[in-house]
NUTITI-951702 format. One record per residue: residue in one letter; chain; x negated, y, z of N, C-alpha, C in turn. Coordinates in Angstrom, 2 decimals, padded with zeros to 5 digits. Each point is the difference from the previous one (the first is absolute). Example, Ala and Ser with C-alpha at 12.3 -4.5 7.8 and 13.67 -1.06 7.14 Angstrom:
2
[site a A [-013.19 -005.69 007.80] [000.89 001.19 000.00] [-000.90 001.20 000.00]] [site s A [000.35 001.05 -000.72] [-000.82 001.19 000.06] [000.77 001.09 000.73]] 
//
This chain:
241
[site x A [-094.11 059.38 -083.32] [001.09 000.37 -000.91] [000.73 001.23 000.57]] [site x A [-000.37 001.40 -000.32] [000.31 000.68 000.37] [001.25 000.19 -000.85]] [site x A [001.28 001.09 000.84] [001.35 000.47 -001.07] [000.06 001.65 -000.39]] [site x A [000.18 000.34 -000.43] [001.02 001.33 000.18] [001.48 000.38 000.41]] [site x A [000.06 000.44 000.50] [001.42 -000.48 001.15] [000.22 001.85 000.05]] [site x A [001.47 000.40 000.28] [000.36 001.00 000.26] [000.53 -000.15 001.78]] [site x A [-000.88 001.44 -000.06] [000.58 -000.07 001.96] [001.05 000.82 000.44]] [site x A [000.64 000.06 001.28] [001.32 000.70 000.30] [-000.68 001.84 000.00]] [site x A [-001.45 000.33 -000.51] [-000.04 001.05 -000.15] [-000.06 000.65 -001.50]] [site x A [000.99 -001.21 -000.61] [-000.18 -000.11 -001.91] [-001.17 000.13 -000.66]] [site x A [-001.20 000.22 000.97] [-001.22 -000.39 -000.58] [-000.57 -001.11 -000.37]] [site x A [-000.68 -000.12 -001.00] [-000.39 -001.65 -000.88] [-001.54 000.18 000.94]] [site x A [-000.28 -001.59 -000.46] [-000.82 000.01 001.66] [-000.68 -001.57 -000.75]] [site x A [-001.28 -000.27 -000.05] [-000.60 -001.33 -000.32] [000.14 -000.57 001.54]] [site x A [000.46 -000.97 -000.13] [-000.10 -000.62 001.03] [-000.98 -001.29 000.66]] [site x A [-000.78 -000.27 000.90] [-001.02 -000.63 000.41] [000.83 -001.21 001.08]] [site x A [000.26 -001.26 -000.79] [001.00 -000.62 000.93] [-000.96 -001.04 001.16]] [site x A [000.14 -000.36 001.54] [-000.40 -000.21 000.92] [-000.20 -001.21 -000.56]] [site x A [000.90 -000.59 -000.28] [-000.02 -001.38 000.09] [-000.70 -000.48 -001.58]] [site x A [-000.95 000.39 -000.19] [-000.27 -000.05 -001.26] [-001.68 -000.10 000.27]] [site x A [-000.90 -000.94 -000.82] [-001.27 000.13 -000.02] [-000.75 -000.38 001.27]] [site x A [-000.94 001.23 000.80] [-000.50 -000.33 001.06] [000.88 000.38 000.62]] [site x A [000.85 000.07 000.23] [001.44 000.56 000.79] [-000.46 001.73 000.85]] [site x A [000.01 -000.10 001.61] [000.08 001.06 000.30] [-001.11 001.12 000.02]] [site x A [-001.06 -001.40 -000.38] [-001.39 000.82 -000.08] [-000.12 000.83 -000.92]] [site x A [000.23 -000.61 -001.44] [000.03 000.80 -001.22] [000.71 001.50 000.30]] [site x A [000.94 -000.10 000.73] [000.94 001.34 000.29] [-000.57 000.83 000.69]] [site x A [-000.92 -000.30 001.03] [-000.85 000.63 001.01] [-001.00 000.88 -000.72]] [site x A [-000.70 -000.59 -000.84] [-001.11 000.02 -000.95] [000.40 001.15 -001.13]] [site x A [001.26 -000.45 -000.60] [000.49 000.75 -000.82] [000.45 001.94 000.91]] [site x A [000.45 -000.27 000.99] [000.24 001.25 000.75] [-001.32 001.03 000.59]] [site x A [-000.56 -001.22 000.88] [-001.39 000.76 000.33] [-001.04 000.32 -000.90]] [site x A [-000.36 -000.52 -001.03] [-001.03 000.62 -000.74] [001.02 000.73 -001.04]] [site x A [000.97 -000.28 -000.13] [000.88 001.22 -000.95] [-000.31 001.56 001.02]] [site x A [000.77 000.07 001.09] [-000.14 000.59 000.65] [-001.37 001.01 000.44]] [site x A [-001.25 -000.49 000.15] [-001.15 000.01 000.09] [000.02 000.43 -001.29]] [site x A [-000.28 -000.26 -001.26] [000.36 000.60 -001.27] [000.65 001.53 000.19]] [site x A [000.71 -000.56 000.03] [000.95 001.81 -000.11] [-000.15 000.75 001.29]] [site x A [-001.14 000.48 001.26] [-000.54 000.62 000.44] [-001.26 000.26 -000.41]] [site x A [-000.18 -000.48 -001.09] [-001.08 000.28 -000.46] [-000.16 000.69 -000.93]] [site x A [001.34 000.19 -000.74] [000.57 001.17 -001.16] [-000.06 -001.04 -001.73]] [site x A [-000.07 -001.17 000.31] [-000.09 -001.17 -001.30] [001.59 -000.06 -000.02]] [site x A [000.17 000.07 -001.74] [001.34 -000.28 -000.55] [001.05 -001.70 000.19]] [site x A [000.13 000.20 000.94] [000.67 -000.62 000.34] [001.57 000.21 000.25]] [site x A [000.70 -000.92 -000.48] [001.58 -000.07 000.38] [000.42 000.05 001.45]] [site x A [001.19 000.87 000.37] [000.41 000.28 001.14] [000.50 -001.67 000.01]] [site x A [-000.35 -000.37 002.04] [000.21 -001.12 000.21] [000.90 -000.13 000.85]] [site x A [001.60 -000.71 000.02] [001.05 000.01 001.08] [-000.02 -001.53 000.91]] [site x A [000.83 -000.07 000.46] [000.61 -001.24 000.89] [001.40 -000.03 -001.04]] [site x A [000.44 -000.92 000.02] [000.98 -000.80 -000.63] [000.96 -001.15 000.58]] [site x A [001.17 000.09 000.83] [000.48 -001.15 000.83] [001.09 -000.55 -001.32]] [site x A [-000.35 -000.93 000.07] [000.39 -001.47 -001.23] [001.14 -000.83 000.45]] [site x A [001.44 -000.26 -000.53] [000.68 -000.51 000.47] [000.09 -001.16 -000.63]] [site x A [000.06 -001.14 000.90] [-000.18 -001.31 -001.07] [000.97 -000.43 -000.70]] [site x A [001.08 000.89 000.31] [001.83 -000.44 -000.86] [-000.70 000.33 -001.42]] [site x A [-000.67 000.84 -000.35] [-000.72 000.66 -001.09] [000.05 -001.08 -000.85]] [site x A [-000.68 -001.27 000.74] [-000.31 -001.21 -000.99] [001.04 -001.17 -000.49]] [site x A [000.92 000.61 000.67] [001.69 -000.93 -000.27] [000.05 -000.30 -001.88]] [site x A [-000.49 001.87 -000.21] [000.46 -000.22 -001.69] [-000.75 -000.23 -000.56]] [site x A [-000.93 -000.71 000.59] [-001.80 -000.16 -001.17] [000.38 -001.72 000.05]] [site x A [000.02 000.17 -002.06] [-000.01 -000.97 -000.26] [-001.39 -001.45 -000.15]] [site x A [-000.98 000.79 000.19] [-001.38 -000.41 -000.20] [-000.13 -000.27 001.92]] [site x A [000.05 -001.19 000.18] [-000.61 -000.91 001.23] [-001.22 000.68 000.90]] [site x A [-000.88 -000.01 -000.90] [-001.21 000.33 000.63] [-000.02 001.35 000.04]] [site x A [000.91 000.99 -000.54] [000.13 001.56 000.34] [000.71 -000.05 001.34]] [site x A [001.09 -000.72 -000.18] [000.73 -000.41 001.36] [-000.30 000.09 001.38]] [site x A [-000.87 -001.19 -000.32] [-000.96 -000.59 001.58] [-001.12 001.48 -000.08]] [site x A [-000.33 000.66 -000.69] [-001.20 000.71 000.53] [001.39 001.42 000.56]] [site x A [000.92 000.16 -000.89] [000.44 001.14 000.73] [000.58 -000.64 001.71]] [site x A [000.49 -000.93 000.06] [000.33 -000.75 000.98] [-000.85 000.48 001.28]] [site x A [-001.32 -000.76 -000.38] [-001.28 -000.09 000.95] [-000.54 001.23 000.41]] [site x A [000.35 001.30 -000.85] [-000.15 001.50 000.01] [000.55 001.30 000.78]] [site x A [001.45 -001.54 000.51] [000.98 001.15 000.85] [-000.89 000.93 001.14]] [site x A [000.96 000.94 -000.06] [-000.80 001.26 001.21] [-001.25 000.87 -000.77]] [site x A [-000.82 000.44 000.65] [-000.69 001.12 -000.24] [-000.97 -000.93 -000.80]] [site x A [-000.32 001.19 -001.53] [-001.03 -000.18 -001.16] [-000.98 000.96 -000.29]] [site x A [-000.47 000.47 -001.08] [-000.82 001.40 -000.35] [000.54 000.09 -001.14]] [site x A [-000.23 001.06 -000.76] [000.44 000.74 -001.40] [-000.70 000.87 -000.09]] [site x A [-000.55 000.31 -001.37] [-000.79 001.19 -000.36] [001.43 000.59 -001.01]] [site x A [-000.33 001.77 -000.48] [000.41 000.25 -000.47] [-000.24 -000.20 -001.67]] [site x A [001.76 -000.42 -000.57] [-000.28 -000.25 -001.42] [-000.65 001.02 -000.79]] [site x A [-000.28 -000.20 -000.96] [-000.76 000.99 -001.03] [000.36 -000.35 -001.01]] [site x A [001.46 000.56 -000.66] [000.64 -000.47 -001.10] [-000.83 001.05 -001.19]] [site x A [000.00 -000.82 -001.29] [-001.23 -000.28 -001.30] [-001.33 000.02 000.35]] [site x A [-000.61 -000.10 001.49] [-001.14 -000.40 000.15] [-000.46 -000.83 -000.98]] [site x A [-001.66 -000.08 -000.69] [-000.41 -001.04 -000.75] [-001.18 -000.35 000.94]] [site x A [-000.17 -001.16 -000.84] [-001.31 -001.05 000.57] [-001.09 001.01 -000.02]] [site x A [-001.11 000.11 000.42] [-001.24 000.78 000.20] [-000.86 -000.53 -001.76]] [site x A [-000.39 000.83 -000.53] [-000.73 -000.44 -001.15] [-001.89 -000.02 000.03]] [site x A [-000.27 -001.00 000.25] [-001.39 -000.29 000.37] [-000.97 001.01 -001.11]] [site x A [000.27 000.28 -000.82] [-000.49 001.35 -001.35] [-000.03 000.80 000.80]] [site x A [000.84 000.44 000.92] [000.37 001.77 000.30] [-001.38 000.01 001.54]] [site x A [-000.10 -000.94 000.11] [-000.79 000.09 001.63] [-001.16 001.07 -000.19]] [site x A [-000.51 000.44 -001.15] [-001.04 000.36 000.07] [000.08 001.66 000.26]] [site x A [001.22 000.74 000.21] [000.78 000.89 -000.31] [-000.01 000.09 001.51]] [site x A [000.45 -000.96 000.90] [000.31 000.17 001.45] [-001.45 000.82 -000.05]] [site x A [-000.11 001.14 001.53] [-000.49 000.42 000.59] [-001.02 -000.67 001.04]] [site x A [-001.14 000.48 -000.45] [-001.16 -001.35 000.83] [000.21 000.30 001.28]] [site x A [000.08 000.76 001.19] [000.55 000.16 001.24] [001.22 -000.72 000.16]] [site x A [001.50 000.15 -000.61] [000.85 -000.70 -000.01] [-000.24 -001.57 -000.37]] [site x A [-000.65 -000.44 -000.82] [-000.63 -001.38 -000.10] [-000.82 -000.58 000.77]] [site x A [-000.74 000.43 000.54] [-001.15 000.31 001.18] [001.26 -000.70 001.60]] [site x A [000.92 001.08 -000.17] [000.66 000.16 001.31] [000.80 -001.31 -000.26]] [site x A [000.88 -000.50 -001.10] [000.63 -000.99 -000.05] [-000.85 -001.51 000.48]] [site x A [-001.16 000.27 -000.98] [-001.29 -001.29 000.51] [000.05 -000.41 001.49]] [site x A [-000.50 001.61 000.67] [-000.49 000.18 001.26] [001.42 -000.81 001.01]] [site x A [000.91 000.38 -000.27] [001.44 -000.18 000.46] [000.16 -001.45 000.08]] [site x A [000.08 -000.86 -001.27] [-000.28 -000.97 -000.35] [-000.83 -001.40 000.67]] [site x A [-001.07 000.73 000.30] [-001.12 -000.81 000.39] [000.56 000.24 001.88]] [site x A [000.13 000.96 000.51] [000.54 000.15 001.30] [000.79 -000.88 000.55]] [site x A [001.62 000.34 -000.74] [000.81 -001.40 000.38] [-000.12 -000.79 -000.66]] [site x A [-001.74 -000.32 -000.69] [-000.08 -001.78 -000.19] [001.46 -000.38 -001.30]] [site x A [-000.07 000.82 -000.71] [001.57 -000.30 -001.41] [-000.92 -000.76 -001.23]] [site x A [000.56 -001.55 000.00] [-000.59 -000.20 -001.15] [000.60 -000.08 -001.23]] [site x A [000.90 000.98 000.06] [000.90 -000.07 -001.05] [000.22 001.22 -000.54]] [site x A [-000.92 000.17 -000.73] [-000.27 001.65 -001.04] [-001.26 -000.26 -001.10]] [site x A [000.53 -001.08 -000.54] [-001.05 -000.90 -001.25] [000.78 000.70 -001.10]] [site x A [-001.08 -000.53 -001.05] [000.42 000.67 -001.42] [001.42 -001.12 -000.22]] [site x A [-000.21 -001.17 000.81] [001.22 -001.26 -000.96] [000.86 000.40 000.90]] [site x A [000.02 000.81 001.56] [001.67 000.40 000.22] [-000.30 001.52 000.69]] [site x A [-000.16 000.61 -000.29] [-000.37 001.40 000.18] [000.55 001.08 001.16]] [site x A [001.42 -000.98 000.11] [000.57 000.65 001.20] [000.55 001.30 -000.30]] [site x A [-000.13 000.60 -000.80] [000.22 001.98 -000.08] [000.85 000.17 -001.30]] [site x A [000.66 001.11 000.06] [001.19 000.46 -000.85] [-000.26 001.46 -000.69]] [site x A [000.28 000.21 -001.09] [-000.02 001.08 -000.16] [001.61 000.87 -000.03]] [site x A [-000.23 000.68 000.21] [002.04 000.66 000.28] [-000.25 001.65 000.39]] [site x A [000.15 000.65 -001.62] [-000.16 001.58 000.12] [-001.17 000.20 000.00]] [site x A [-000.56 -000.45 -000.70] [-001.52 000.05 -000.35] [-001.00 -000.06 001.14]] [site x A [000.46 -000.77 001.26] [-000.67 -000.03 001.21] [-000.35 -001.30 000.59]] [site x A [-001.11 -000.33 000.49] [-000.35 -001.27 000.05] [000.77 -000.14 001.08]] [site x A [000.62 -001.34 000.59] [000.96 -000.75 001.33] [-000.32 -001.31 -000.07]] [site x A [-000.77 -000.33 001.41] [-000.44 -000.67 000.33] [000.92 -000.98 000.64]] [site x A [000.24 -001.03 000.00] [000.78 -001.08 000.48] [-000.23 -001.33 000.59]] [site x A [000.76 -000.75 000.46] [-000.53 -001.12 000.15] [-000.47 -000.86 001.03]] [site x A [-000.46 000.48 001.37] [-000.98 -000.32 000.96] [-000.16 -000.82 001.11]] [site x A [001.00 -000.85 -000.37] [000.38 -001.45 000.57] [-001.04 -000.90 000.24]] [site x A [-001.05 000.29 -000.84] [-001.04 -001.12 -000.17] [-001.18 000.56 000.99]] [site x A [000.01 001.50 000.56] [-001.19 000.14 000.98] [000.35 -000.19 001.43]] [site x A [-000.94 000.88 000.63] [-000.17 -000.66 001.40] [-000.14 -001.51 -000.32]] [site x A [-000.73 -000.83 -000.44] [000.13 -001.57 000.08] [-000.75 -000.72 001.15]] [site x A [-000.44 001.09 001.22] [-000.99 -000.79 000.83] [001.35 -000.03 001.02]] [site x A [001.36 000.58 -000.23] [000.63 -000.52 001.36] [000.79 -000.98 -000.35]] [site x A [-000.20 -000.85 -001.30] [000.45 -001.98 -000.19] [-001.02 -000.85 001.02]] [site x A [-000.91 000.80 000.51] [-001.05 -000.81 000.76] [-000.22 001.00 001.48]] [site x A [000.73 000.27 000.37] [-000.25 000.37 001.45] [-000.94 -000.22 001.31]] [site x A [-000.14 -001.19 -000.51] [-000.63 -000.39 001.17] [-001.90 000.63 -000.11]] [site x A [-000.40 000.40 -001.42] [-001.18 000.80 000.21] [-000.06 000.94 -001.00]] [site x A [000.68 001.02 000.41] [000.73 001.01 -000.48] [-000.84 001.28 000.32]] [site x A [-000.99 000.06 001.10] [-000.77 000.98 -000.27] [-001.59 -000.26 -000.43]] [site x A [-000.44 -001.33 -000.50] [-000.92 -000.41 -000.64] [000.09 000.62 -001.73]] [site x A [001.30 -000.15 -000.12] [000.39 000.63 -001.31] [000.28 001.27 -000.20]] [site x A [-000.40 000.75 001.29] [000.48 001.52 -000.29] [-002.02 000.50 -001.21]] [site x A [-000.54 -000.76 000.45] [-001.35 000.71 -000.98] [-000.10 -000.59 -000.96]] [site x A [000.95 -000.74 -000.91] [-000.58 -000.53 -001.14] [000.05 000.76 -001.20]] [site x A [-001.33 000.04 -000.62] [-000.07 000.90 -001.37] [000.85 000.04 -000.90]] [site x A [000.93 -001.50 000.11] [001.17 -000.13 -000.96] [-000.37 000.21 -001.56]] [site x A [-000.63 -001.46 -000.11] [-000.84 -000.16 -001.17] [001.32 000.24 -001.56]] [site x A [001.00 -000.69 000.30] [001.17 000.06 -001.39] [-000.18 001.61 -000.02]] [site x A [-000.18 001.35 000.75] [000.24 001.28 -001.01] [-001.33 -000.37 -001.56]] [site x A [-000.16 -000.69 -000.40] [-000.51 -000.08 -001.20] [000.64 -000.07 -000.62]] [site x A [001.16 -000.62 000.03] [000.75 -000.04 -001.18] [001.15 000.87 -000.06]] [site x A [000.01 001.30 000.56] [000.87 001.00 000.25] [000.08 000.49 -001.25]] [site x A [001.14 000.14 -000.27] [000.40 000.73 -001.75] [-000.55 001.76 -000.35]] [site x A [-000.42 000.62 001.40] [-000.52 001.22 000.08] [-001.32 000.14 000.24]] [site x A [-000.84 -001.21 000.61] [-001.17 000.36 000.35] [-001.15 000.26 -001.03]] [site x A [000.53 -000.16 -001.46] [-001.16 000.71 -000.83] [-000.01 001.33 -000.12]] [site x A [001.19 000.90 000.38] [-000.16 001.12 000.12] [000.34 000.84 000.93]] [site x A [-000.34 -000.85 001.30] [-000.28 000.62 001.56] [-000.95 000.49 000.32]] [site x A [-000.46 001.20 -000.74] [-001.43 000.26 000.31] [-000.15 000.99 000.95]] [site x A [000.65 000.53 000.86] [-000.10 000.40 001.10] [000.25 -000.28 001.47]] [site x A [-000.34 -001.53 -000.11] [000.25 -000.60 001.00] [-000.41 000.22 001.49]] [site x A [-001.01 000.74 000.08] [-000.74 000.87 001.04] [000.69 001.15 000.34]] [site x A [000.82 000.18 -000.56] [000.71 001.86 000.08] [001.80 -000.36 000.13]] [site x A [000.27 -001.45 -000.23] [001.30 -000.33 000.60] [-000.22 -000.35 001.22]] [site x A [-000.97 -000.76 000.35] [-000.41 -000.65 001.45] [-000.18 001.03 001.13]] [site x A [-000.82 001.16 -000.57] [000.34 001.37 001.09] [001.13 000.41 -000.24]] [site x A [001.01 -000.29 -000.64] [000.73 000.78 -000.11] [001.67 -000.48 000.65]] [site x A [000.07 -001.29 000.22] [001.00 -000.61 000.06] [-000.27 -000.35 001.03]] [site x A [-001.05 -000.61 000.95] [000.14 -000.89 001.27] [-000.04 000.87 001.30]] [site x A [-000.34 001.13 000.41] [000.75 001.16 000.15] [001.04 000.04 000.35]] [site x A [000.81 -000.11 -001.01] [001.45 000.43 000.26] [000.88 -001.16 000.75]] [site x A [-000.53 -001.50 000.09] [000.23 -000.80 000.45] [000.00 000.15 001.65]] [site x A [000.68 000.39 000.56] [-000.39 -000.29 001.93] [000.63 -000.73 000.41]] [site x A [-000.41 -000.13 001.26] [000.88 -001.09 000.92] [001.29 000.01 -000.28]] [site x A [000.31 001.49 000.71] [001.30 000.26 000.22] [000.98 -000.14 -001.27]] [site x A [-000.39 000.31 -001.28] [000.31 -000.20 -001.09] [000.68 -001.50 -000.29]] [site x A [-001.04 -001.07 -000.08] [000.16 -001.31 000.17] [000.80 -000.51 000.85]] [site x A [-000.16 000.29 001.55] [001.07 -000.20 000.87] [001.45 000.20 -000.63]] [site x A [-000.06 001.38 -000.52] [001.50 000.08 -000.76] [000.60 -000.92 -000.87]] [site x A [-001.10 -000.50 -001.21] [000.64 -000.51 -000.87] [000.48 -001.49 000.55]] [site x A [-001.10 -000.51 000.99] [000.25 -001.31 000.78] [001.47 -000.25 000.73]] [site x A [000.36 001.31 000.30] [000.96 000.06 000.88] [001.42 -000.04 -000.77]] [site x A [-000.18 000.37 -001.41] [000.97 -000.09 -001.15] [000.68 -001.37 -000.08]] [site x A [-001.57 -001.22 000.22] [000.72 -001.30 -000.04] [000.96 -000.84 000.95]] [site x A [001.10 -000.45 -000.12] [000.91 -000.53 000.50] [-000.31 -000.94 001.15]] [site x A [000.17 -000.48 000.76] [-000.28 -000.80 000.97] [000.54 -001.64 -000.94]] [site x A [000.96 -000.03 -000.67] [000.42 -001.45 -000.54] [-000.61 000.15 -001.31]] [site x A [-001.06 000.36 -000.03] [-001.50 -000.24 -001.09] [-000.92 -000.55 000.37]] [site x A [-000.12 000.08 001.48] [-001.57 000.01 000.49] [000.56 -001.66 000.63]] [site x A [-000.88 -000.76 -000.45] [000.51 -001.38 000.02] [-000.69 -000.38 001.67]] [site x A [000.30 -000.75 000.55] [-000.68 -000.49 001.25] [-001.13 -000.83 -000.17]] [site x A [-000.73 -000.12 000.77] [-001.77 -000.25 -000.27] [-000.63 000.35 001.24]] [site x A [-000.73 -001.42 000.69] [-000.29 -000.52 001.61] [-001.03 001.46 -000.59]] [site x A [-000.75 000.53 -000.26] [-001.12 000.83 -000.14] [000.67 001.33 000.80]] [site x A [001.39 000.42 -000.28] [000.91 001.47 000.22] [001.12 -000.50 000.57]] [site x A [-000.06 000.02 001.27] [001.10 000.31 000.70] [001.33 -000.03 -000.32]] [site x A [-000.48 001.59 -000.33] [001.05 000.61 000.02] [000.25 001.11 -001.31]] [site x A [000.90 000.88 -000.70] [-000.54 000.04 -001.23] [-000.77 001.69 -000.04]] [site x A [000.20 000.73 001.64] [-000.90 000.88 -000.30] [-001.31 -000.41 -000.16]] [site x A [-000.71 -000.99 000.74] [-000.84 -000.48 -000.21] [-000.99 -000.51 -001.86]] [site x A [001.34 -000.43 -000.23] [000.21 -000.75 -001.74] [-000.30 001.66 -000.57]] [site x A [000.51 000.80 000.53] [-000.03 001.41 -000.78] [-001.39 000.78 000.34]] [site x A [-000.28 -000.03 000.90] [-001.44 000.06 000.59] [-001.42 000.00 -000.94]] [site x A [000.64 -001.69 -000.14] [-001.33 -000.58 -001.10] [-000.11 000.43 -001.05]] [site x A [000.93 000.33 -000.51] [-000.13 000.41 -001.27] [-000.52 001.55 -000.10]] [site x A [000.48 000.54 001.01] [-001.19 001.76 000.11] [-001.33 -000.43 000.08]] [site x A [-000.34 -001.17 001.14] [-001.36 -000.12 000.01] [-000.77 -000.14 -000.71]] [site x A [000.49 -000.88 -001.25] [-000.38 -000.46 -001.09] [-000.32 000.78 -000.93]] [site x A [001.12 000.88 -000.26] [-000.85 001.09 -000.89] [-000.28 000.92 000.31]] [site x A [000.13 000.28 001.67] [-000.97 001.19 000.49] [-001.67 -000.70 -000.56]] [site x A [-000.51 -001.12 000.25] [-001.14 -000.42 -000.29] [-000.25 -000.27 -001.15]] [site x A [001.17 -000.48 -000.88] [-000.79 000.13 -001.73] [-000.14 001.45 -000.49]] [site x A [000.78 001.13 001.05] [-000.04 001.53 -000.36] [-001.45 000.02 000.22]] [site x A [-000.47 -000.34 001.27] [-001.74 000.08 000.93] [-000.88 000.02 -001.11]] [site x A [-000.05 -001.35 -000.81] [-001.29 -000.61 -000.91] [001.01 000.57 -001.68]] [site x A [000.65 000.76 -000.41] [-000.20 -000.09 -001.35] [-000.50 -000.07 -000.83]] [site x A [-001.66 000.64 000.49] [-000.72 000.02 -000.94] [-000.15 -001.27 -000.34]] [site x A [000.53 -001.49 000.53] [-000.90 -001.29 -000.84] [000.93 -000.49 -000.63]] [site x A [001.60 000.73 -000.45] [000.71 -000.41 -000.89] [-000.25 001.02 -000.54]] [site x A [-000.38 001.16 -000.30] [-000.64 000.90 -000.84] [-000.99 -000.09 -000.79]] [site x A [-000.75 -000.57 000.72] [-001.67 -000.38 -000.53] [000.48 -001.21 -000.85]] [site x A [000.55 -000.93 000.21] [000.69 -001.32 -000.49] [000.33 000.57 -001.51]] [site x A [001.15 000.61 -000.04] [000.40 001.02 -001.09] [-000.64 000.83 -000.92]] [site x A [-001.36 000.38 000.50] [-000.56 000.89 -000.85] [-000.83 -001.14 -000.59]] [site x A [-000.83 -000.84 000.29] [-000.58 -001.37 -000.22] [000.43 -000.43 -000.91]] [site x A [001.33 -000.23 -000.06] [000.77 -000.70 -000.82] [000.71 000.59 -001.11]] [site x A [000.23 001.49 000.21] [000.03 000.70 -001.43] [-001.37 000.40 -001.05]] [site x A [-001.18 -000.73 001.03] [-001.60 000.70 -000.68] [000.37 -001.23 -001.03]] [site x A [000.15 -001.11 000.33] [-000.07 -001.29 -000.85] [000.91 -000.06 -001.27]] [site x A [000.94 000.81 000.37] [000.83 -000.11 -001.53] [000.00 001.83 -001.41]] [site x A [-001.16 000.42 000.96] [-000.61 001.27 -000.81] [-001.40 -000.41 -001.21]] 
//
């Protein structure tokens, strides 16, 4: 249950509340592959930090808004609003740019997002420009940590039902083109974005550079093998041609 909330920089701001859903993971998820996204030049909403005061929830008459702003106090995420943004219109896809569709797929299938289906599409249109949203639901191999780099090669069979992959037809020419730009040092950065009271404790990591660690490793190595979430992808758009 995300809000729109105004911040002390009078900017309107969707807000991604902690205590909400998978709690801090979703937020992690939502930052790093947002993040990862927008070094990659994909329309994506600028992404902030947000510190949440729980007096906030004194005047919420609704209980269960209450307890989640409650459970939320301290540091959150927020993307930037996109006031008359509309819903993405599944008609217009064919119009997107097969490289840009290609690259969204490719993107997609990387951080493992299974949430860019035709029934929730995830993306906005606002100024005649596609904005991509949403990304709470990837990275899903760090709910399971404990074999976390067994899952860095999986073909990641759900991009079939990606709302773009019938007209990703340059899926070979995003894959040179995007994983590239991905480096260590790059990743290190965005890792380093995440908060220390995100990274939950877990006998596997220490400590949470460690916790931050894994997660470069991880997709330094699903960066290694793309081609078999690529190949996965092209497979799976032959079948619905």
């Amino acid at each position: 249950m995300p809000a729109i909330v105004e911040a002390d920089d009078d900017g309107l701001y969707v807000l991604k509340f902690r205590g909400a859903g998978q709690g801090p993971r979703a937020l992690i998820a939502e930052l790093v592959a947002g993040e990862i996204g927008r070094a990659l030049g994909l329309p994506i909403p600028e992404i902030v930090f947000i510190e949440l005061d729980a007096t906030l929830g004194r005047a919420e008459p609704d209980f269960e808004i209450q307890a989640l702003i409650k459970a939320s106090a301290g540091l959150n995420l927020a993307l930037d609003y996109l006031p008359g943004a509309l819903a993405f219109d599944q008609r217009e896809a064919r119009t997107i740019d097969p490289l840009l569709a290609s690259s969204i797929v490719w993107f997609d299938a990387f951080t493992t997002n299974v949430d860019r289906t035709p029934r929730n599409t995830n993306m906005l249109c606002w100024h005649q420009r596609l904005m991509l949203i949403d990304h709470g639901a990837a990275l899903y191999f760090h709910h399971t940590p404990t074999d976390y780099m067994e899952r860095s090669r999986t073909p990641f069979s759900p991009i079939k039902d990606h709302v773009l992959l019938p007209f990703a037809s340059a899926l070979s020419e995003a894959d040179a083109l995007l994983k590239d730009q991905l480096t260590r040092a790059l990743l290190r950065d965005i890792m380093s974005m995440v908060p220390d009271s995100w990274l939950e404790n877990h006998e596997r990591f220490p400590d949470h550079e460690t916790n931050r660690a894994a997660y470069v490793a991880y997709l330094l190595d699903r960066l290694a093998y793309s081609h078999l979430f690529v190949e996965e992808a092209v497979h799976a758009r032959a079948k619905l041609l």
